[in-house]
C-alpha positions in Angstrom: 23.3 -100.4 0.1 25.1 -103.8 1.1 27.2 -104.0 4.0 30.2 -106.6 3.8 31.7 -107.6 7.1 35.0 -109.8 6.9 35.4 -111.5 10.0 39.0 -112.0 11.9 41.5 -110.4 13.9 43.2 -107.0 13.8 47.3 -107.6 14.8 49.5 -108.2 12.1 50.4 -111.6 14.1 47.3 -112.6 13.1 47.4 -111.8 9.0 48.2 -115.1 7.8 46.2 -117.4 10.7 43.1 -119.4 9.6 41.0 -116.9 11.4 41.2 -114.3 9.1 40.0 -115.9 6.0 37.4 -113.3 6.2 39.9 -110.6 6.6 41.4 -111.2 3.7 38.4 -112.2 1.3 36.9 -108.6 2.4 40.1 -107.1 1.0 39.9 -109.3 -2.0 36.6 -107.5 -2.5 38.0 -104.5 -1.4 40.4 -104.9 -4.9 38.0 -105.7 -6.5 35.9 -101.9 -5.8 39.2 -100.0 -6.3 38.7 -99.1 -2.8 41.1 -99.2 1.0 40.4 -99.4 4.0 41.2 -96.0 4.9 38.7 -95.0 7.9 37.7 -96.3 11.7 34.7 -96.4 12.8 31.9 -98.3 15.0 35.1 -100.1 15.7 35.9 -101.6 12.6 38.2 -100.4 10.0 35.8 -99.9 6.6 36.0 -98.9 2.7 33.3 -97.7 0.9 32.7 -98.3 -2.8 30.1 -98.6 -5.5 28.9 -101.4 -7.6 26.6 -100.8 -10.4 25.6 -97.3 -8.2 25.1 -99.2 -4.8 27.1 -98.5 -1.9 28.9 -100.6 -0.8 30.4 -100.7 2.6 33.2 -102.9 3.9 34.4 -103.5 7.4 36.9 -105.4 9.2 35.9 -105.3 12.6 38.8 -104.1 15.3 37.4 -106.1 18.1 39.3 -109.5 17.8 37.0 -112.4 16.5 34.9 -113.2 19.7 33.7 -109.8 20.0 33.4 -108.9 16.5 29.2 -108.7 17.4 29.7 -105.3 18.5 31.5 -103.7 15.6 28.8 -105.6 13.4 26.2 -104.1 15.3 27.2 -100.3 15.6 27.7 -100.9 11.6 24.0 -102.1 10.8 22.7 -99.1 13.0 25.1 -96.3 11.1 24.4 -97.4 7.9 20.4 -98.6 8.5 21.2 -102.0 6.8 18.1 -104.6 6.7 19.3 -108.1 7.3 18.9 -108.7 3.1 22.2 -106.1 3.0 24.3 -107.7 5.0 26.8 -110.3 4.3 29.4 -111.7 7.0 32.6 -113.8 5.5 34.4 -115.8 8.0 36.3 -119.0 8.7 34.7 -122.5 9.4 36.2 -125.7 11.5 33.1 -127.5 10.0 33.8 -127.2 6.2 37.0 -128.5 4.9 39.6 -126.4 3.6 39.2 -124.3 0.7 35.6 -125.1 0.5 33.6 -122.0 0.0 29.8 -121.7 1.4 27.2 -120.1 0.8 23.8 -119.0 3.1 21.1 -117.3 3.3 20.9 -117.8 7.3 21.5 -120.0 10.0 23.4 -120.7 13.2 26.9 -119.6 14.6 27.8 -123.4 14.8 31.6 -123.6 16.1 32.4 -120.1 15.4 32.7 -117.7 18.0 32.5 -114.7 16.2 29.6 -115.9 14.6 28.1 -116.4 17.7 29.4 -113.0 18.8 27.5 -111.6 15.6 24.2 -113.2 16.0 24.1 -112.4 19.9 24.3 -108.8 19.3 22.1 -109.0 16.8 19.4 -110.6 17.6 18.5 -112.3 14.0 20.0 -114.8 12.1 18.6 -114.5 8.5 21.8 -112.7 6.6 24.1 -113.9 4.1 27.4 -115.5 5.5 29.9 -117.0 3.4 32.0 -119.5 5.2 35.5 -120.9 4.1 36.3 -123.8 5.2 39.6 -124.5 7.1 39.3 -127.8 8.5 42.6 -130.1 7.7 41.7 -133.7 8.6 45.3 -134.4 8.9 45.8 -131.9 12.1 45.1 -133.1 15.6 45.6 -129.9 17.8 43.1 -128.0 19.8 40.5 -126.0 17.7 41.4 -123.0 19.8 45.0 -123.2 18.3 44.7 -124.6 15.2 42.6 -121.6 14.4 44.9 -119.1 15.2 47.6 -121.4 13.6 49.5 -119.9 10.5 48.5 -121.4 6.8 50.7 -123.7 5.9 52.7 -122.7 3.0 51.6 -125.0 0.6 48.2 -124.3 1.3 48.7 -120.6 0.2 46.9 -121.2 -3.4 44.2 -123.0 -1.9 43.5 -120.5 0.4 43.8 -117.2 -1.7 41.7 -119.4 -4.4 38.8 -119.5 -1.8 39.1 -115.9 -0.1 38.7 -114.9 -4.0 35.8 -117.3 -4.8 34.4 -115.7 -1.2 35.1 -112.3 -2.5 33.4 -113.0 -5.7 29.9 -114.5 -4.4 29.8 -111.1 -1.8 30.0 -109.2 -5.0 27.2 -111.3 -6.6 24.8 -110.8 -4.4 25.5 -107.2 -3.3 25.1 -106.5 -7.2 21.6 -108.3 -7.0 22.5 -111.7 -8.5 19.6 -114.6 -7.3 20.9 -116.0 -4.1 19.9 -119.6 -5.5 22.2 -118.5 -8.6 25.1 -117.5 -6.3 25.0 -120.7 -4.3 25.0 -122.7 -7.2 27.8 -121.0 -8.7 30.2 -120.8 -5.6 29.1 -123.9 -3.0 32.0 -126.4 -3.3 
């Protein structure tokens, strides 16, 4: 069983802000299963699917970004999911934009709901696929920029990396060799 966890915020005023690239790359994989989002629970709203006879479960967590730990952690205890199973999508300040990357641990860095995550956790050695957001040409306040709308143009871009994002969760909750998955979708 993998659990997918797509990091962001739950108002509609928040669908199309930088903060919900995880949002959206969990629906993308979402698509991809055939499967909606369709029940609430450990405060998160989740799909479940199969992949190649593994359950898959998916989970947008209702708890705004900075608390998102919480949903995350209910989740792993519902479902009994190891650290291996689990695999957190979410924004990141520190890559820059569109780049998609891909770990096999690490810290929360500048990410809040990252930090929120780990906290409540209490290990660090999960998957988490980061897409980078980071535009060198904006000069606001991380806390705003982040909650800031995509720009237009940037819509491919964006949808292209939520996809690749969506693509390397399914890789490795099918079994594919991390090493393999990085390789294929770091950049």
């Amino acid at each position: 069983m993998y659990l997918i966890v797509g990091l962001g915020n739950p108002e509609e005023k928040y669908a199309k802000t930088f903060h919900n690239m995880g949002f959206l790359a969990v629906g993308d994989v979402a698509e991809a299963l055939g499967v909606k989002f369709k029940k609430k629970e450990c405060e998160a709203s989740v799909a479940e699917g199969y992949l190649g006879g593994e359950k898959i479960v998916l989970a947008r967590p209702l708890t705004y970004m900075n608390a998102s730990g919480r949903a995350v952690k209910q989740l792993v205890a519902k479902y009994k999911i190891s650290p291996a199973e689990l695999v957190v999508i979410y924004d990141d300040y520190d890559l820059p934009k569109g780049h998609v990357r891909i770990r096999p641990s690490g810290s929360a860095g500048t990410h809040n709901g990252m930090r929120s995550v780990i906290a409540e956790l209490g290990f660090t050695d999960f998957a988490r696929i980061r897409i980078g957001i980071r535009d060198e040409e904006t000069d606001i306040p991380l806390i705003n920029y982040v909650l800031s709308e995509v720009k237009k143009e940037d819509y491919p871009l964006f949808i292209d990396a939520c996809k690749r994002a969506a693509e390397a969760a399914l890789a490795l909750a099918s079994g594919e060799e991390f090493e393999r998955v990085m390789t294929k979708y770091n950049g």
